[in-house]
N, C-alpha and C positions, 0 to 999 in steps of 0.2 A: 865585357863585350859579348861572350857567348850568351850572356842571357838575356842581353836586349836584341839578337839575333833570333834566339828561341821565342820569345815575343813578337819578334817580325815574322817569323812562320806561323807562329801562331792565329796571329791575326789575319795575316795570308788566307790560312785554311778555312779561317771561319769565313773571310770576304769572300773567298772563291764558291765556299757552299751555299751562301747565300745569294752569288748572284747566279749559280746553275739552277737554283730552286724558285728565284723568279725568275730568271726564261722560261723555265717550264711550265709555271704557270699563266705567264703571259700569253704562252703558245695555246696550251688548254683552253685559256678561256678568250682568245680571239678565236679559235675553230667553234664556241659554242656562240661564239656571240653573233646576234641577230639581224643587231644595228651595223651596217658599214665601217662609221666613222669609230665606233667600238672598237669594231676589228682591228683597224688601222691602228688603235691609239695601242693596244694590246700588241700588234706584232711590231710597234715601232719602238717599243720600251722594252723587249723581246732581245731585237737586236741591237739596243744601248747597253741592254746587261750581257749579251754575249761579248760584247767591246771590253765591260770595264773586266771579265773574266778573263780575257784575252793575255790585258794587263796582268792580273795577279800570276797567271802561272809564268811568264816569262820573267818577272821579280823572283816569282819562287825560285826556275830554276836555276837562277843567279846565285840567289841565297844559298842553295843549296850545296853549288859548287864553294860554297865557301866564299865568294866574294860579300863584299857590302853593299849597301843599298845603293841602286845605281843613281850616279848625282843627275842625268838627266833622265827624265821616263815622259815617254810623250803620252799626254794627256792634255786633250783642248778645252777648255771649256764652250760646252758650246751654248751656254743660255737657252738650252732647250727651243732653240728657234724649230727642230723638226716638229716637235712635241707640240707648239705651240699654233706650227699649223696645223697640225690634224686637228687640235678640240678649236683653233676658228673652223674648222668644215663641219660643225656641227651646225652654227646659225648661217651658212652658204645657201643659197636657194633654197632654206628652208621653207617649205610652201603648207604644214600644217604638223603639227606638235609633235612631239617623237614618245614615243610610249615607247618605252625600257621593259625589258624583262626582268624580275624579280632578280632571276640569276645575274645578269650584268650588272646590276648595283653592286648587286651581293661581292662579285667578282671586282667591283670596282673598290666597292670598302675594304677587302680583305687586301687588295695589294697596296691603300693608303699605310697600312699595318707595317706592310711586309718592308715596302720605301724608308719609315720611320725609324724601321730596324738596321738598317743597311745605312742610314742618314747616324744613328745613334753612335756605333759601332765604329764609322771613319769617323765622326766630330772625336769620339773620344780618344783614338790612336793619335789622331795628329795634336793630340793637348798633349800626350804623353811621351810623344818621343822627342829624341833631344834633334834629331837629323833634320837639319832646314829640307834636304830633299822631299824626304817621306813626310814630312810636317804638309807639303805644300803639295802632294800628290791626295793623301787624305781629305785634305782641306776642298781641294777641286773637286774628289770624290761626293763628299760630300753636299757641296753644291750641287752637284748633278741630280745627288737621291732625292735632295729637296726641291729641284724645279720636275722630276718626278711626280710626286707626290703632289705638287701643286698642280700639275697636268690634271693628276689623278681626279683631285678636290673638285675640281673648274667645272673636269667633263661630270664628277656627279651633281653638283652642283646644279650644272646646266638639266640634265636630266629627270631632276627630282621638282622642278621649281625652274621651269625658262623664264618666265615670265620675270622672276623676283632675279633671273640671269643676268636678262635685260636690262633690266633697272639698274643694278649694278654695275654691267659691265660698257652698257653705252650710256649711262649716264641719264638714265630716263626721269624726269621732273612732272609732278603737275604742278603746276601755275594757275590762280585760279581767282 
């Protein structure tokens, strides 16, 4: 028991560091970013990673008192429905092509990275613990990093190539 406990801190500490290191970055590169709907997607995943940190330290310092993993920990999932509207306000009244800054791709690929890590990390916690709690706290986690990530994808996506967005994403056909 104590050392599937030392493992639950463990992983704790690394979840926790990883997700103050992407708020930080989130924050950084929504203040440099030039585009609006950037910004917004950047400080909106900012304040999802302040949430799920939120989370871990209040687990931790449960753990810590010695208790075990707590059988209920609230965690909603929410299908990224915020996420999901900020990159639709990308094609919103869009009324002529958006030119991205090198850095906002750049800003945008590096936190596809950082998601996959954070997504890696809970997928694997929750295969390895025996606790249906923490199994299914991860498990949520994890979905979260992944409609992240897929936020992330969409808006470069959209950014790099709208056109081929479009096509994709409303279904665009020629008929002919």
């Amino acid at each position: 028991m104590q050392e599937e406990n030392q493992k639950r801190l463990d992983t704790l500490k690394k979840a926790l560091a990883i997700e103050v290191q992407e708020k930080g970055y989130y924050l950084k590169s929504a203040e440099s970013a030039a585009n609006p709907v950037v910004r917004q997607l950047f400080e909106r995943l900012a304040l999802e990673e302040d949430e799920h940190a939120r989370k871990f330290r209040a687990i931790e310092a449960e753990l810590n008192q010695g208790k075990d993993w707590p059988q209920t920990v609230e965690v909603a999932a929410t299908g990224g429905a915020h996420l999901k509207a900020v990159v639709a306000a990308f094609n919103k009244g869009a009324t002529k092509p958006v030119k991205p800054a090198r850095s906002e791709l750049d800003a945008l690929k590096d936190a596809m990275g950082k998601e996959l890590q954070a997504y890696d990390l809970y997928k694997s916690r929750a295969a390895e613990t025996s606790s249906q709690s923490e199994k299914k706290f991860y498990t949520i986690l994890a979905g979260e990093e992944r409609v992240h990530h897929l936020a992330l994808l969409d808006s470069y996506e959209y950014l790099t190539d709208p056109a081929g967005w479009y096509t994709v994403k409303e279904k665009w056909t020629l008929e002919g």
